[in-house]
C-alpha positions as CSV (number, residue, x, y, z in Angstrom):
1,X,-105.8,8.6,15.9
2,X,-105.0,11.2,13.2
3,X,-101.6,12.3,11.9
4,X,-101.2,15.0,9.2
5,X,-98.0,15.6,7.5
6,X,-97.6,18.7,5.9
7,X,-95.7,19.4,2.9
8,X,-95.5,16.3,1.8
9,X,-93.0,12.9,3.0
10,X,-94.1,9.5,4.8
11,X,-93.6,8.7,8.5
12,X,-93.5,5.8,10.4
13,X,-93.8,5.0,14.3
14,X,-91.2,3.4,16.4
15,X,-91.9,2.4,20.2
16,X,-89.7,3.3,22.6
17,X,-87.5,0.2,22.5
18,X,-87.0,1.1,19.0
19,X,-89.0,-1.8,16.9
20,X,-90.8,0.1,13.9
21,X,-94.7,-0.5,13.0
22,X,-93.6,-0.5,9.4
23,X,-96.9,1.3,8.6
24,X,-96.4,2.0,5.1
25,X,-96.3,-1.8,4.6
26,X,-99.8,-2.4,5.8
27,X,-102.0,0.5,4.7
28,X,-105.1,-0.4,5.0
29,X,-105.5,-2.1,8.8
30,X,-107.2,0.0,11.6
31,X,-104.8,1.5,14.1
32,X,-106.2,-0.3,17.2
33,X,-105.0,-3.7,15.3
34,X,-101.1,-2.7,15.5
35,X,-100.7,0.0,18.5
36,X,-101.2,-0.7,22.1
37,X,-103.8,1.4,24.1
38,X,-102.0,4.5,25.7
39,X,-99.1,3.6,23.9
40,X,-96.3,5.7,23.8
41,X,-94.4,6.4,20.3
42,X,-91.9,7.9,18.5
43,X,-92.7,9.8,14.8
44,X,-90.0,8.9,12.2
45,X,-89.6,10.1,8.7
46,X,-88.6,8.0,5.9
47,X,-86.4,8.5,3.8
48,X,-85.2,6.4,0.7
49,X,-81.2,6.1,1.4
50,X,-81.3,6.1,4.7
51,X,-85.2,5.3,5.9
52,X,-85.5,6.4,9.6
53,X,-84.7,9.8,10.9
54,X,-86.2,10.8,14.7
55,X,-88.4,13.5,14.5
56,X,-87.7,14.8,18.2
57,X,-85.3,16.5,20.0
């Protein structure tokens, strides 16, 4: 799994019942060792006062 950002910022993933993967926490692990197969997520933004914004309609 690949995710480019463009012009700049960090994300994060959330899963549908809303608990965040915190990815920016643990860099370096491969993805298949903290998402579920055919798992369905939600892309967030961070953002240093308040650090999750949706990034959906």
């Amino acid at each position: 799994m690949y995710i480019t950002v463009r012009y700049g910022g960090e994300i994060d993933l959330s899963d549908e019942n809303g608990n965040v993967k915190y990815l920016r926490e643990i860099p370096n692990r491969y993805a298949s060792e903290i998402l579920a197969e055919r798992e369905t997520l939600i892309l967030l933004k961070v953002d240093g006062k308040f650090p999750y914004f949706i990034l959906s309609d």
